[in-house]
C-alpha positions as CSV (number, residue, x, y, z in Angstrom):
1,X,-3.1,9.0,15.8
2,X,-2.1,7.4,18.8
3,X,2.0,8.6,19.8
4,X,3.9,8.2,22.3
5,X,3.7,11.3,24.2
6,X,7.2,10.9,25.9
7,X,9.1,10.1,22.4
8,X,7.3,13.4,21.2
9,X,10.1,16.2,21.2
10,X,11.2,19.0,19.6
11,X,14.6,19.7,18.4
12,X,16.2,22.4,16.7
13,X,18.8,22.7,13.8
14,X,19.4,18.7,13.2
15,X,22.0,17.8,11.1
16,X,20.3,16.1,7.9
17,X,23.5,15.2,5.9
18,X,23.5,12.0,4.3
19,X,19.7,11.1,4.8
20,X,17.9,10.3,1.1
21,X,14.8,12.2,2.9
22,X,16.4,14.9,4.5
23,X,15.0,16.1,7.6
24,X,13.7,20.0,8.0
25,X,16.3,21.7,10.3
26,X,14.2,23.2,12.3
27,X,11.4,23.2,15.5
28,X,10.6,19.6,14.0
29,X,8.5,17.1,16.3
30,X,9.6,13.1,16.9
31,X,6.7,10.9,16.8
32,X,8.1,7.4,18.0
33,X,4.7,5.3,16.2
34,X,6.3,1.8,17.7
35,X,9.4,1.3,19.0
36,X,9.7,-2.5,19.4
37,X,11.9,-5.4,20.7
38,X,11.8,-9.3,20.1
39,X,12.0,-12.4,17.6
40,X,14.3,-12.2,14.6
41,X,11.6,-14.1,12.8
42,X,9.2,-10.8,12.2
43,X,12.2,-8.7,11.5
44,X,12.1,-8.4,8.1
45,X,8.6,-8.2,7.3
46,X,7.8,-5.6,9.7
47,X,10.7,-3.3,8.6
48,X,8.8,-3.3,4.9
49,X,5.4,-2.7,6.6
50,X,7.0,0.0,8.8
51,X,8.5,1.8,5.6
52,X,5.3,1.3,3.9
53,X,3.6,3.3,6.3
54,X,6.6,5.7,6.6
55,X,5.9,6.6,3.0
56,X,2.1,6.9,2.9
57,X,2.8,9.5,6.0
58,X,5.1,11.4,4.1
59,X,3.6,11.0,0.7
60,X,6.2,9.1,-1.1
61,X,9.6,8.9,0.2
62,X,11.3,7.8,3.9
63,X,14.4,6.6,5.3
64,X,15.8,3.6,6.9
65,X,19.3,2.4,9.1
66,X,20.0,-0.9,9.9
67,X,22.7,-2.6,11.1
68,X,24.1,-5.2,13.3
69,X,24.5,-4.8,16.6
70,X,23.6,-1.8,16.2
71,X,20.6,-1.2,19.6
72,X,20.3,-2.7,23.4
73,X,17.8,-3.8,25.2
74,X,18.6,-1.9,29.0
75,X,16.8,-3.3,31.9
76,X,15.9,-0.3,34.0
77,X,15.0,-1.9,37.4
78,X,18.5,-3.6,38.8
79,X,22.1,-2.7,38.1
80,X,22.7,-6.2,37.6
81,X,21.1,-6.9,34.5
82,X,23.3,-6.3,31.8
83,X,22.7,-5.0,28.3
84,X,21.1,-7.3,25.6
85,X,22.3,-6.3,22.5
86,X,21.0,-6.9,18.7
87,X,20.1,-6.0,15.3
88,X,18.3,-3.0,14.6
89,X,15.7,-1.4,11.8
90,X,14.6,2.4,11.8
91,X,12.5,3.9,9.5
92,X,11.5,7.6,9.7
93,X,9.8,10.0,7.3
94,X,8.7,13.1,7.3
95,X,5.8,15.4,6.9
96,X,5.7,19.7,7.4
97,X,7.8,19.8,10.5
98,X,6.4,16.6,12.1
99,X,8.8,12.7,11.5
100,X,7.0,9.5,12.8
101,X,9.8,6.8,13.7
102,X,9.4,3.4,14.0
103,X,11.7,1.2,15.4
104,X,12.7,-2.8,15.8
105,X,15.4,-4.1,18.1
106,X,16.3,-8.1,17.1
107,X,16.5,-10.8,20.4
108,X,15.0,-13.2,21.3
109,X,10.8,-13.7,21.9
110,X,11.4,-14.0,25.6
111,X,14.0,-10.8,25.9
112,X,11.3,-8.8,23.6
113,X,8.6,-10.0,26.4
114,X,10.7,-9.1,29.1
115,X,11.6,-6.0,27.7
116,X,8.3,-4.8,27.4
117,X,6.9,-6.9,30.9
118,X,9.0,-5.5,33.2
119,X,8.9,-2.8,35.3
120,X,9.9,0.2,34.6
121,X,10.2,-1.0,31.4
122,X,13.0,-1.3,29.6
123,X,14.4,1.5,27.3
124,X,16.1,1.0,23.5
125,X,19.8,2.6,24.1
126,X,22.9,2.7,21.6
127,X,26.1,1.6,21.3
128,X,28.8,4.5,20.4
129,X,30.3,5.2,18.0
130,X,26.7,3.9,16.2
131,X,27.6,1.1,13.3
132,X,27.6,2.4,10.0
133,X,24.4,1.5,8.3
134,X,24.7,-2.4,7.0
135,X,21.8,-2.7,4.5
136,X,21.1,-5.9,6.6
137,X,17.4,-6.2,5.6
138,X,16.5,-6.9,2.3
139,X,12.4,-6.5,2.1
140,X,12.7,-2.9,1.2
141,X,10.0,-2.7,-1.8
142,X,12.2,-0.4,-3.8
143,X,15.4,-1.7,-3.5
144,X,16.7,1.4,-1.5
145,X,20.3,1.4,0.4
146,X,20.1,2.3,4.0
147,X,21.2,6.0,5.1
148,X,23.4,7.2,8.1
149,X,20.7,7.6,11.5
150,X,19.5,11.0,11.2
151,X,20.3,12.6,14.3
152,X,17.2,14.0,15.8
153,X,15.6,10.5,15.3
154,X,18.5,8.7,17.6
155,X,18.1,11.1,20.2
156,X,14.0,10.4,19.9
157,X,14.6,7.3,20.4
158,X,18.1,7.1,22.9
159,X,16.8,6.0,26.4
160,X,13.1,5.8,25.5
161,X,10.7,2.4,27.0
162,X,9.7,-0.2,24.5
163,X,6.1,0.3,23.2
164,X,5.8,-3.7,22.0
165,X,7.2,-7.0,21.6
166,X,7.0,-8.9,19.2
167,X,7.0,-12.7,20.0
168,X,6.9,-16.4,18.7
169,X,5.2,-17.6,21.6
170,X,2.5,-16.6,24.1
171,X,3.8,-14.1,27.1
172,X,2.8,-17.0,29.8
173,X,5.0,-19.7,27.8
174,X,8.1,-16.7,27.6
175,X,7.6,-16.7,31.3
176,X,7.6,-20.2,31.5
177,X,10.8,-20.3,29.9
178,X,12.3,-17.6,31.4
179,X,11.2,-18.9,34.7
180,X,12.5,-22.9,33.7
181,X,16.1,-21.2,33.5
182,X,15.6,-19.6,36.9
183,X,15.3,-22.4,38.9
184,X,17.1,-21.6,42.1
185,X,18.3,-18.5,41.0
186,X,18.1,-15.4,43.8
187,X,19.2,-12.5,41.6
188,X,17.5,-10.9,39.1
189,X,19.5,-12.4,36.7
190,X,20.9,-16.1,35.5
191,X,23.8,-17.3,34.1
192,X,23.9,-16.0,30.2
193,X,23.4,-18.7,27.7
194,X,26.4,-18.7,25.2
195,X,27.0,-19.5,21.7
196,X,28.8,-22.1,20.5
197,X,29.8,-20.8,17.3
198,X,33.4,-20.2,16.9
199,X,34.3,-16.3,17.0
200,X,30.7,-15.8,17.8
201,X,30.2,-13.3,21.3
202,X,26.3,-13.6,21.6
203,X,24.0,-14.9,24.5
204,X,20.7,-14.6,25.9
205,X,20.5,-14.4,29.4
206,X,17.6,-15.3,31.3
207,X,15.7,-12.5,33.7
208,X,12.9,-12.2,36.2
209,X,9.8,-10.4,35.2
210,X,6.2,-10.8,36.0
211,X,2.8,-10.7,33.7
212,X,0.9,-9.0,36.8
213,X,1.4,-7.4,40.4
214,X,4.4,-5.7,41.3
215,X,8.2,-6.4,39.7
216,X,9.8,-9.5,41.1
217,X,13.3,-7.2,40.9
218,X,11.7,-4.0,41.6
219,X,9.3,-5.6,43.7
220,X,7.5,-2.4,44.6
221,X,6.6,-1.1,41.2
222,X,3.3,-2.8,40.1
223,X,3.2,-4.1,36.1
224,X,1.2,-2.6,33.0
225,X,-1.5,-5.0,31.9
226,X,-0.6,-6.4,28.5
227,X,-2.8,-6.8,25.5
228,X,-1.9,-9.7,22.9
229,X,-1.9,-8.7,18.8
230,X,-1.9,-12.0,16.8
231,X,0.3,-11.6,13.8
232,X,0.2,-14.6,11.5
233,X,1.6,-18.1,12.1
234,X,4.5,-19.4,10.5
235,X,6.5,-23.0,10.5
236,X,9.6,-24.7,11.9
237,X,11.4,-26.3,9.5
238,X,14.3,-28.7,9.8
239,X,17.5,-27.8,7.8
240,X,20.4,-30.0,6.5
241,X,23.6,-29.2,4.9
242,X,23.5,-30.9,1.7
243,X,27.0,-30.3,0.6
244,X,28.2,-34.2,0.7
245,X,25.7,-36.3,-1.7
246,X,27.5,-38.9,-1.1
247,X,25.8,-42.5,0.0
248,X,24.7,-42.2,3.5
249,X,25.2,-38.4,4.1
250,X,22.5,-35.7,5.0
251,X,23.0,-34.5,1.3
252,X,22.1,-37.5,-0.6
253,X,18.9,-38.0,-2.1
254,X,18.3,-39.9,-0.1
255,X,17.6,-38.0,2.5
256,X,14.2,-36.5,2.7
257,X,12.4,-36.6,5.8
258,X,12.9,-36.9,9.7
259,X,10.0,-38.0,12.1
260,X,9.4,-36.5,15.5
261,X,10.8,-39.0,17.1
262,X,13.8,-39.6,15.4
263,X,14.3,-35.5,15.7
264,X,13.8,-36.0,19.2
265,X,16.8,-38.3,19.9
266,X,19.2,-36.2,17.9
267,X,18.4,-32.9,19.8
268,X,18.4,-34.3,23.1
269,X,21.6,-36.3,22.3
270,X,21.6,-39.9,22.3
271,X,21.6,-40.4,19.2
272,X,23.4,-38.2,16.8
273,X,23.6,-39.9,13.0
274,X,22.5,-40.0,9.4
275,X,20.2,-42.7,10.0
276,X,17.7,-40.3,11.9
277,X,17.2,-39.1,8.2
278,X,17.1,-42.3,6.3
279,X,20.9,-42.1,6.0
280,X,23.6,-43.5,7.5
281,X,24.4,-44.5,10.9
282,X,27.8,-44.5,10.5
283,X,27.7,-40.7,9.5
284,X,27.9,-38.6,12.5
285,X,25.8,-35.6,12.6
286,X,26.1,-32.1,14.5
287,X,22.7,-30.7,15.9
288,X,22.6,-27.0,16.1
289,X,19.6,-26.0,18.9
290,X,18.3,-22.9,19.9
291,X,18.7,-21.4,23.3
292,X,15.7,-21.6,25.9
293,X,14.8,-18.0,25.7
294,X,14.1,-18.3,22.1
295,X,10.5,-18.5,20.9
296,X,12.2,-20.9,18.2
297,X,13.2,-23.6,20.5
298,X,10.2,-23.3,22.7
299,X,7.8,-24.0,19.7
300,X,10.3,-27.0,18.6
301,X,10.9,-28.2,21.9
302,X,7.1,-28.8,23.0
303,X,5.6,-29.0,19.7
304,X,8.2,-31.9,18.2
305,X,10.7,-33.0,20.9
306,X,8.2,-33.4,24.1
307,X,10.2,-30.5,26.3
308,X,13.2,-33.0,25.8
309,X,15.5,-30.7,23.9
310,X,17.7,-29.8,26.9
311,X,18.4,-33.2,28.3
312,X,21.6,-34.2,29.5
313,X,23.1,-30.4,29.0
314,X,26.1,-29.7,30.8
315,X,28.2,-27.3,28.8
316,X,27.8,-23.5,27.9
317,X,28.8,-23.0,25.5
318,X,27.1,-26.4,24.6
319,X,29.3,-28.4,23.3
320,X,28.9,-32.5,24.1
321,X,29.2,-35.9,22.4
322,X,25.7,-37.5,21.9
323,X,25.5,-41.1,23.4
324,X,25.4,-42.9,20.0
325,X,26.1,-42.2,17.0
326,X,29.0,-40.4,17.6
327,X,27.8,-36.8,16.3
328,X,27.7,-33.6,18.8
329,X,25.0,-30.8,20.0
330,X,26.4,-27.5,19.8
331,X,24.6,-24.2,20.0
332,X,23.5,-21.1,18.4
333,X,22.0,-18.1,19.3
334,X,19.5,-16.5,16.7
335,X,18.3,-17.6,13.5
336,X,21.4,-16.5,11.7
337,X,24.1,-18.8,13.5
338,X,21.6,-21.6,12.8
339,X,21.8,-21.2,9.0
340,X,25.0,-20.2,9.1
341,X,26.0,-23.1,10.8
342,X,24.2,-25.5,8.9
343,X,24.8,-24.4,5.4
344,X,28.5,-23.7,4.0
345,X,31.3,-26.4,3.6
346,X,30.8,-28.3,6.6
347,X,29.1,-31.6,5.9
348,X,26.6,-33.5,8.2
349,X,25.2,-30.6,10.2
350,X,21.2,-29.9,11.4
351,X,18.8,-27.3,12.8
352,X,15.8,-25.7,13.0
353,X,14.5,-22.3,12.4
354,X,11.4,-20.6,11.7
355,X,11.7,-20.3,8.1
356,X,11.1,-16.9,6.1
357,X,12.8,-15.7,3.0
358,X,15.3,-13.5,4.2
359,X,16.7,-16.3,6.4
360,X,18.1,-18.6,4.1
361,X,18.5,-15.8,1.3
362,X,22.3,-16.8,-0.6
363,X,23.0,-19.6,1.6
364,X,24.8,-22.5,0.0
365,X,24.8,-26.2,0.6
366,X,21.2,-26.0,2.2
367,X,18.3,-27.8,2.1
368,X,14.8,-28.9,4.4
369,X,13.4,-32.2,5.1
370,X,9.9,-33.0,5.4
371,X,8.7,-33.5,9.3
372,X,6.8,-37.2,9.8
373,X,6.3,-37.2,6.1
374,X,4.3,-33.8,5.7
375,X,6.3,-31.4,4.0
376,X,6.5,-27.4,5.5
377,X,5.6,-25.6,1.8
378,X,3.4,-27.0,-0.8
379,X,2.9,-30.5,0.9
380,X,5.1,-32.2,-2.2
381,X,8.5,-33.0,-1.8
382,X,11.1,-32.7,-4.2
383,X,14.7,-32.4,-4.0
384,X,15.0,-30.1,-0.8
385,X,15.5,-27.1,-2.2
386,X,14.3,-23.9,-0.5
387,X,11.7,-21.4,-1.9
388,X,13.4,-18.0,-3.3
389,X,12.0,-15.0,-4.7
390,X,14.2,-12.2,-5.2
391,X,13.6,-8.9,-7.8
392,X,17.2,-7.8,-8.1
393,X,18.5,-8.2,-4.8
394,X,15.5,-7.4,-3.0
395,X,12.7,-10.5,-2.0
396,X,9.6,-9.5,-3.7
397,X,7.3,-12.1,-4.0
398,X,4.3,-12.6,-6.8
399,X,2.0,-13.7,-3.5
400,X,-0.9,-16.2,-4.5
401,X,-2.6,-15.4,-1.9
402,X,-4.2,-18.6,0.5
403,X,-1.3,-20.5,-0.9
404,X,1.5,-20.7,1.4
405,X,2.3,-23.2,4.0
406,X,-0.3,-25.3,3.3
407,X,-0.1,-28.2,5.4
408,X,0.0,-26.0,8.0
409,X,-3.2,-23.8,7.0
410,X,-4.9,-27.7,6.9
411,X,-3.8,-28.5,10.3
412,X,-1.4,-31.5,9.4
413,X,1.7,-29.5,9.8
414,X,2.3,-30.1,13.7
415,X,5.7,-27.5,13.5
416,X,4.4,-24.2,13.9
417,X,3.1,-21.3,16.6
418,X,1.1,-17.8,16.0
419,X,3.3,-14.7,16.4
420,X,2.0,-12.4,18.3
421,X,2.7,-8.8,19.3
422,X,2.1,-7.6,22.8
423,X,1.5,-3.9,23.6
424,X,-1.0,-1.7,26.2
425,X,-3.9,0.3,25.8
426,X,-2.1,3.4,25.5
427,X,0.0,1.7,22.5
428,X,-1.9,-0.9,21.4
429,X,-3.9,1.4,18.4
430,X,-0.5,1.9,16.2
431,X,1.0,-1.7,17.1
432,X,-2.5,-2.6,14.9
433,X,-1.9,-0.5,12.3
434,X,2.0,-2.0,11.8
435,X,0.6,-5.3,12.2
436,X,-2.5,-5.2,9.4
437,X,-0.3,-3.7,7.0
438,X,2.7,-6.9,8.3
439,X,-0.3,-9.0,7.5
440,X,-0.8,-7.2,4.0
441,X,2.6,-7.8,2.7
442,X,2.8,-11.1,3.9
443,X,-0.9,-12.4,2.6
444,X,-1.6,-10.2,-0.8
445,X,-0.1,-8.8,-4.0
446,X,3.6,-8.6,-4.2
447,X,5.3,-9.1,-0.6
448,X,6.9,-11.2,1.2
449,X,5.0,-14.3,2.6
450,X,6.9,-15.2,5.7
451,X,3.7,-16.2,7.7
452,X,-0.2,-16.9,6.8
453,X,-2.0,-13.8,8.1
454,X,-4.1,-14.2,11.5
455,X,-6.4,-12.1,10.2
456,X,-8.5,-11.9,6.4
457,X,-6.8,-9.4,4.5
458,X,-8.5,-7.7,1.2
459,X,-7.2,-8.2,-2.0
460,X,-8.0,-6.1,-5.1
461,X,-10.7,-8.3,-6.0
462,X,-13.0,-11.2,-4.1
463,X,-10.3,-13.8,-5.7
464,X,-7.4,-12.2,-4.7
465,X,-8.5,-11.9,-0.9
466,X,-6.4,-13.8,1.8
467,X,-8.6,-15.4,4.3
468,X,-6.5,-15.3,6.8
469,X,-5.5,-18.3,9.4
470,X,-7.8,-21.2,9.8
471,X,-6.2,-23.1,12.6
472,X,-5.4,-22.5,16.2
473,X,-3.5,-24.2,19.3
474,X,-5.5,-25.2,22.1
475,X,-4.3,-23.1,25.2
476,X,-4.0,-24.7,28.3
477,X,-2.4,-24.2,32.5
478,X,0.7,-25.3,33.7
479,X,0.1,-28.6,36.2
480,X,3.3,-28.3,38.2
481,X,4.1,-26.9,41.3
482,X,7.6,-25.1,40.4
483,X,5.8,-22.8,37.8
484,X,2.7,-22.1,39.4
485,X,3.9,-18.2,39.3
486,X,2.9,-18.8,35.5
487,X,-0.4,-20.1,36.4
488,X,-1.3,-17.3,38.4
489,X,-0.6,-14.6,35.6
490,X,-3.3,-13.0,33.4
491,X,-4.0,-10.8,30.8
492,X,-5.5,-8.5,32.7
493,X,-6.9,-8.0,36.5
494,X,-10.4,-8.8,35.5
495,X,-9.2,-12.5,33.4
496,X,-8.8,-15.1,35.4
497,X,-6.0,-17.5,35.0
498,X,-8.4,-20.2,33.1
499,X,-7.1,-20.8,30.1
500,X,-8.7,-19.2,26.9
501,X,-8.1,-19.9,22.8
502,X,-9.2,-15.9,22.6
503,X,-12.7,-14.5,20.8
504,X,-13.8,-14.5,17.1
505,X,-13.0,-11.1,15.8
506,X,-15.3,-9.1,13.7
507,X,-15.4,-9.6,10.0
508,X,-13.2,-7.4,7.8
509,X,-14.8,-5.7,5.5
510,X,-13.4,-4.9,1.7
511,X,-14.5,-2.2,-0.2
512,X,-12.0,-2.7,-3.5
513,X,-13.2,-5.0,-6.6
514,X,-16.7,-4.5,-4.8
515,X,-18.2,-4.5,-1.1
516,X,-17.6,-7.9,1.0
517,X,-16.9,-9.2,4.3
518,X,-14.5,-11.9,4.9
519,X,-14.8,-13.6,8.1
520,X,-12.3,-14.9,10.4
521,X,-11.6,-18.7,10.7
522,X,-9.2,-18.7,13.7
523,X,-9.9,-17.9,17.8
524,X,-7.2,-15.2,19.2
525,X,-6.2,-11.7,20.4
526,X,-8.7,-9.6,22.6
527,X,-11.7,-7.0,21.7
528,X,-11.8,-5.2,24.5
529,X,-8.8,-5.0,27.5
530,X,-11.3,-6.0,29.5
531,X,-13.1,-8.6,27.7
532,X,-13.7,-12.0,28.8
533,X,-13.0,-14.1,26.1
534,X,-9.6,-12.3,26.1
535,X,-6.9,-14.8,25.1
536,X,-5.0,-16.1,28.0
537,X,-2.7,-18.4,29.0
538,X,0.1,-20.9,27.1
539,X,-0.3,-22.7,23.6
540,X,3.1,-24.0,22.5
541,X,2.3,-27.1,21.7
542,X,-0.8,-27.3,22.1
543,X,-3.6,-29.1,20.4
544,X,-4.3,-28.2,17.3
545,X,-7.8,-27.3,16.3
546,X,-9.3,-26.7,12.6
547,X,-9.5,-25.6,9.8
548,X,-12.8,-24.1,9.9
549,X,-14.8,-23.2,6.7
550,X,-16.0,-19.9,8.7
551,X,-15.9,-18.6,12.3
552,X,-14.4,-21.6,14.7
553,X,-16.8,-24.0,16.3
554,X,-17.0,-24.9,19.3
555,X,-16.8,-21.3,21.1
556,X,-14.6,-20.6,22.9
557,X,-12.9,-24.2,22.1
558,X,-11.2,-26.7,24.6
559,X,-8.5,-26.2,26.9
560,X,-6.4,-28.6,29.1
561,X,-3.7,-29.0,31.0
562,X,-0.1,-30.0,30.3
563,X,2.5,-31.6,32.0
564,X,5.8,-29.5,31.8
């Protein structure tokens, strides 16, 4: 198995008080398996694959802390660059005298790229005192409460570099954004992007880093070449409180669907009403958006609003009247102010997130509207109401498997962008392993189906298999001159800069319910580091392409250029 030498240490008489699967106190040695920053969307789901394999490497039982605000992201290259702080999962487990960790710090896609891109790379570090453990995720498959951080595992983990991101978008598109945010700036760092939200501390603040050559803060410390892990893709849905049913408001019955171009006027402000929505326009409305680092608004922004999202912006915290229609745009930062913003007692308000379960888990007053018609879920629209599925208090899905999203799995879903995972060769082999099993929770028997599996994933017969994605995004260069730095990063030093949808991967092969291969339908990742049809270059937004019966055709597919 593939460890991270570094993380690897041994440590003598550790406390293991308080820990349901208590830790040997003695010469015991910390495997970090994948220590991880980036989006809140794949939080949750990769926390239950992580403890899946935590328990398979014991032989039945690990451990888990999470909390809020609970882990940093620390830039190790300029003094400048403060901390970037967010929610954390650990799992650990233990076999003979040896624990495998994994590990998941919660920012946004661009901070997880940056964290991982730059170099040195960045390490995970703690706050002190440590927040008690907050049972924030709620995927665990047995229900278990979270346990105070063993000790040995923090200190395994305390100061040690990022083996993966984990990302909404492509890398190049995170440095597109990053870079966007930049403009003009001469330090390594911009101005942080703050929340609106009342009470609310959080921001994302936008940093230099580079896909290849040397560190632009650095500047003499050359960059690792990065491999991309396609996770599964997943949609944006559009949110509405629904608490006033009244005639006219966003919670009427009325009120069921919003086109793109109707969206596009109420994000970027000049028009902010009911009427957007088939309601109203004498109801003003608040918009909630994203920040530009997240993966979240990225998709949204070039997939929906034409890269208009940020027009007119003058605030920060945003905070500004629209033109007409006399609503607002106001801002939050993470999927959590979003919801949380949007549902409650506050009538009137809208946002976007990348939907999954444990988002919108117990919020009142909330419900989605269909995007130009095509509804996110089933492709029927009812009443709005959001799909649930908890056992207890945990969400434990009965998964049908090629069932979910399925307007996006037919390609008439335009809302929606591949998560991905980016690692190195000397990493990439147990990022894999947490991804398949991310893909077997979310694609087959009883999981959590946040996102349609990039790749086929067996069942326990030929009619339970998930076949895995079927559609991809056309990839594509940057055709302007103040982001040509993006243009002229690659994958790796033998990939040109040409833009690439990625290779068919080999079948998967299933040996339960009987021998078959299931083959994949989508174009992405890499085979080799070196390969040529590694994938490369932006697709937010892009074209999309499919779905295919079998393995895509044409090979490699089309690629163009887009105006940003």
């Amino acid at each position: 198995m593939n460890v991270l030498s570094l993380k690897s240490i041994l440590i003598g008489a550790v406390a293991a008080a308080g820990i349901a699967a208590p830790v040997v106190a003695s010469a015991t040695t910390y495997n970090v398996q994948v220590e991880a920053a980036g989006s809140s969307a794949q939080f949750y789901v990769l926390a239950e694959a992580a403890y899946q394999q935590a328990k398979a490497f014991s032989g039945g039982t690990a451990s888990h802390y999470t909390a809020k605000n609970a882990g940093f992201v620390h830039d190790n290259r300029s003094a400048g660059v403060g901390d970037e702080l967010g929610n954390v999962w650990i799992v650990w487990s233990q076999n003979g005298t040896t624990v495998d960790i994994w590990a998941y710090l919660s920012v946004d896609s661009t901070v997880g790229v940056r964290a991982f891109e730059s170099a040195p790379r960045a390490s995970l570090t703690f706050p002190s005192p440590l927040p008690a453990p907050g049972n924030i995720v709620t995927t665990w498959d047995d229900n278990s409460a979270d346990v105070a951080l063993n000790a040995g595992v923090q200190t395994a983990l305390s100061g040690t570099k990022y083996t993966a991101a984990f990302t909404d978008i492509r890398p190049e598109d995170a440095l597109y954004a990053s870079n966007h945010l930049l403009t003009g700036v001469t330090t390594c760092a911009g101005t942080p992007i703050k929340s609106t939200v009342s009470g609310s501390t959080a921001k994302a603040t936008p940093v230099k880093f580079s896909l290849t050559g040397n560190d632009p803060c650095s500047t003499t410390t050359a960059t690792v070449p990065f491999v991309t892990i396609p996770v599964g893709a997943a949609p944006i849905v559009f949110l509405v409180n629904s608490s006033n049913t009244s005639t006219g408001h966003l919670g009427n019955s009325a009120v069921k669907n919003i086109t793109s171009a109707n969206a596009t006027k109420l994000f970027d402000g000049s028009e902010c009403d009911a009427s957007l929505f088939g309601g109203s326009a004498t109801v003003p409305v608040t918009a909630w958006l994203r920040e530009g680092l997240s993966g979240t608004m990225n998709t949204t922004n070039f997939s929906v609003f034409g890269g208009a999202q940020e027009n007119g912006v003058t605030t920060n915290p945003l905070n500004q009247t629209c033109t007409t229609g006399g609503g607002s745009r106001k801002r939050g930062i993470g999927t959590g102010e979003i919801v949380g913003s949007v549902s409650g007692t506050t009538a009137d308000q809208a946002g976007y997130i990348f939907f999954s379960y444990e988002a919108v888990n117990g919020k009142s007053n909330l419900k989605y509207v269909t995007l130009d018609g095509i509804d996110p879920f089933t492709g029927t629209y009812t009443t709005g109401t959001l799909p649930t599925c908890l056992t207890g208090s945990a969400i434990k899905c009965t998964i049908t498997p090629n069932a979910s999203f399925s307007t996006l799995r037919k390609g008439t879903y335009k809302a929606w962008s591949i998560y991905r995972a980016i690692s190195d060769d000397t990493h990439a082999a147990n990022v894999k392993t947490l991804v398949a099993k991310a893909q077997a929770v979310a694609g087959v028997g009883t999981g959590v189906p946040d996102f349609v599996p990039f790749s086929p994933v067996c069942g326990s017969s030929a009619s339970n298999d998930e076949k895995g994605l079927d559609v991809y995004r056309e990839h594509f260069s940057y055709s302007v001159s103040h982001i040509q730095s993006v243009a002229n990063n690659t994958v790796t030093s033998t990939v040109t800069s040409t833009p690439n949808d990625g290779p068919v991967q080999a079948n998967v092969t299933c040996t339960t319910g009987g021998i078959r291969s299931l083959p994949f339908r989508t174009l992405g990742g890499y085979i080799t580091a070196n390969n040529t049809d590694t994938e490369v270059m932006g697709d937010v937004g892009g074209a999309i392409q499919g779905p295919f019966p079998g393995n895509p055709t044409p090979f490699p597919g089309p690629t163009t250029s887009v105006p940003r």
